[in-house]
N, C-alpha and C positions, 0 to 999 in steps of 0.2 A: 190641694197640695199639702202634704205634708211639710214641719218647719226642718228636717232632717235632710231634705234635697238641696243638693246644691243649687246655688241662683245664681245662673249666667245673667248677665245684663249687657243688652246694645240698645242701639236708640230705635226709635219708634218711626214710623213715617215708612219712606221707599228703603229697600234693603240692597246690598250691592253683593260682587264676588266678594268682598275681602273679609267680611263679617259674616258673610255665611260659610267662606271656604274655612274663616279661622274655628268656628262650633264642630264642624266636620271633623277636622283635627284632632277635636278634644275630643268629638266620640273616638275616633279611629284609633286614636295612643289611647284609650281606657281612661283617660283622665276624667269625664264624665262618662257614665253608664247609662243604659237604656231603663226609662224607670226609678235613676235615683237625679235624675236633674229637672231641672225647669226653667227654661225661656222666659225673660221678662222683656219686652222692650218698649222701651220708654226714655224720655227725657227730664226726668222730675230725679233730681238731687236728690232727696229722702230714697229713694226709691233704688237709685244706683246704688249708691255707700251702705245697702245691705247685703249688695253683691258678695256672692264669693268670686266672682272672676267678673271681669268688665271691658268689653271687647269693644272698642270703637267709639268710645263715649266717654263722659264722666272726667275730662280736664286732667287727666293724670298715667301718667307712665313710669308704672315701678311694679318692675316682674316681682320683688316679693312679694309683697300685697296682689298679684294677679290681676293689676289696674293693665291694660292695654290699648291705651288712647295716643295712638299712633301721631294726632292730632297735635300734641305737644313736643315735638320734634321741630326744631328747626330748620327749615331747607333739606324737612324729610324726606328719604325716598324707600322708605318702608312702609306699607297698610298696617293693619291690625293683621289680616293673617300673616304675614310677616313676623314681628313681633309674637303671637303666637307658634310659630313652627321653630322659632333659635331658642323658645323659650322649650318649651316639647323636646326637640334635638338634647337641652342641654338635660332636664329632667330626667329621660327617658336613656340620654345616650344612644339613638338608635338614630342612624343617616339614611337617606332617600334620592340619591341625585336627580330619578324623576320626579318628586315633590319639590327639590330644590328649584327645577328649573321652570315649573308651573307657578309657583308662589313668586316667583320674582318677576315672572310675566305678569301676576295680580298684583304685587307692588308699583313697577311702573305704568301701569293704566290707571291704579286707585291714586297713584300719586302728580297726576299727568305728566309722567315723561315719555312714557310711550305708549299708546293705545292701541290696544287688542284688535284684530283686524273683524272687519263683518264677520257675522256666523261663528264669533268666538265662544269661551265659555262667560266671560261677562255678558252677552247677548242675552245669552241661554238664563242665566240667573235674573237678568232686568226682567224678562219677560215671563219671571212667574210672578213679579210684583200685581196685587191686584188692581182692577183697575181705580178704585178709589183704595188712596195710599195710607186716608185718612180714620178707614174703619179698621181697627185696631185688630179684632175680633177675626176677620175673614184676611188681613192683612197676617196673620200670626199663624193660622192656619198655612197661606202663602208662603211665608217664610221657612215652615216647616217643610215644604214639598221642596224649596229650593236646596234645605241644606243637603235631606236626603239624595238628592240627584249629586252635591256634590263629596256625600260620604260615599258614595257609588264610585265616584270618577275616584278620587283620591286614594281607595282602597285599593283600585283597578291600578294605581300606579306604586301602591306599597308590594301590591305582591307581584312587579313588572319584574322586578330584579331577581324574585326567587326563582321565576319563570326562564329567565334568561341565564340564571346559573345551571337549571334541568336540562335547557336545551343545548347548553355546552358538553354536559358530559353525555347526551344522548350522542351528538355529532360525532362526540370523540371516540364513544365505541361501535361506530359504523363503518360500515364499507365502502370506500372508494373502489369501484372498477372502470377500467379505461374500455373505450367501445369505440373503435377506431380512433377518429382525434376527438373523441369527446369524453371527459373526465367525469364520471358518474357518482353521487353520494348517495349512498342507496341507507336511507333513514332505518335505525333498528326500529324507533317505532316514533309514531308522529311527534312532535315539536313546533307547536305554533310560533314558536318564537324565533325558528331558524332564519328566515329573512334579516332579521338584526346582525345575524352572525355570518350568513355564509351570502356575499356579496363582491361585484370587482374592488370595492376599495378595503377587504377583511382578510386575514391571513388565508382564507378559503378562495382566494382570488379566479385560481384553475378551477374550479368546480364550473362545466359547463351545464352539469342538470343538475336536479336533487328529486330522486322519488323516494315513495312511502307507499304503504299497503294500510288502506283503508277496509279495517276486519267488518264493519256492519253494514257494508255495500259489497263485499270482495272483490276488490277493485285497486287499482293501483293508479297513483298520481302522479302526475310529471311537471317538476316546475322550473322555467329558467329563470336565474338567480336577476337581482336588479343591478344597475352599473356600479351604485353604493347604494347607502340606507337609508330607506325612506322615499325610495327613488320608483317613478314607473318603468324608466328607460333601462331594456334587455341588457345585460352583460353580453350576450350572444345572440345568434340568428333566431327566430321567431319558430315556432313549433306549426309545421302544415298537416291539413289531415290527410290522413292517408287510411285507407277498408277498414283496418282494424283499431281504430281511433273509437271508443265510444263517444266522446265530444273532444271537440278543441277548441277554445277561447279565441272568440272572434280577432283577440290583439295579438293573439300567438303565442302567450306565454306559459300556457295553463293547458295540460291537458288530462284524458281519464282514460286507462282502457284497461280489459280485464286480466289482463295477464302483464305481468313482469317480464317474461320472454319475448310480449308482444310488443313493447316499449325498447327490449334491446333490439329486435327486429328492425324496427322506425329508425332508430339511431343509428345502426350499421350500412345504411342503404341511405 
């Protein structure tokens, strides 16, 4: 390593969400780069206080100096990625509501107020720890593989919003057509993120379908909206198949067939 890289420092031993999700961070906002940083983690004093940034360790919290030891907080209920991401937000000036609301889910588990439920993303981080916590060397490697998984996720929630700002103005220059009493939103072109927007509890309330035309199958899709967001449970009756169905979704919500004429057909009868 060169003496020109920046030197993140946390502590050594087992690694948790809060201190890998907060390095994540700093790759994600550029605040460290790929190639100009380096991982030290340890507990040896010398070795912290030559940090340029110090996440979860080292007896001190003071965002000038980039000390973030969550640890000297009183009746804390902030982690280090906490303190990490107000600090990012304020540097950066850039907001994230789904970051916001992931980091505070890792605040109160890292701080025990409220613990992550089974099969959470703290699970998923414990269990890249290796299994001796004590070998520095394969434990560092470990760490590495964790943070990636959650520069993955994180990044997956930085660009949620841009995605969600696409899928609005796709919706809004689409088609509504009525097909007896069923309200049709006929996609100008796909939107994975329409589910967020066009649900019973979203201004798209009446939308009883919503299809799209999938060009690398030629094929058209047919979806019924959820009761609200995030929800499995239909807004409306279930989709049956009927001859010209190429498949239907065992749950009824979900179906495929080759023609757009052949979906208004289904609908009308």
């Amino acid at each position: 390593m060169t003496n020109d890289k920046i030197k993140v420092v946390t502590h050594n031993g087992s690694f948790h969400a809060d201190e890998v999700t907060a390095v994540a961070l700093l790759q994600l906002y550029g605040i460290i780069k790929k190639g100009q940083f380096e991982i030290i983690r340890t507990r040896e004093m010398e070795q912290i206080n030559q940090g340029d940034i110090v996440v979860d360790v080292g007896a001190i919290h003071n965002i000038e100096t980039c000390r973030f030891d969550h640890h000297q907080i009183k009746d804390g209920k902030i982690s280090s990625a906490g303190l990490v991401w107000l600090w990012i937000k304020d540097k950066t000036g850039k907001a994230c509501p789904e970051i916001d609301c992931f980091v505070e889910a890792i605040d109160k588990h890292d701080c025990g107020i409220e613990k992550m439920a089974d099969f959470s993303f703290a699970q998923i981080v414990s269990a890249y720890n290796h299994t001796d916590v004590f070998d520095d060397k394969k434990q560092q490697k470990a760490f590495n593989h964790a943070v990636n998984i959650a520069l993955k996720f994180t990044g997956h929630l930085k660009q949620k919003q841009d995605k969600l700002k696409r899928a609005a103005e796709i919706i809004k220059k689409s088609q509504v057509k009525q097909i007896g009493k069923h309200k049709v939103l006929i996609l100008a072109e796909y939107a994975p993120n329409w589910t967020a927007l066009v649900h019973g509890e979203s201004n798209y309330s009446e939308i009883t379908h919503v299809i799209w035309y999938v060009e690398a199958k030629n094929q058209w899709n047919i979806q019924i909206p959820s009761d609200k967001e995030n929800s499995f449970v239909m807004a409306h009756p279930r989709l049956n198949d009927d001859e010209n169905a190429l498949f239907i979704h065992q749950n009824g919500f979900f179906g495929v067939y080759q023609s757009k004429e052949a979906i208004f057909t289904m609908l009308e009868n």
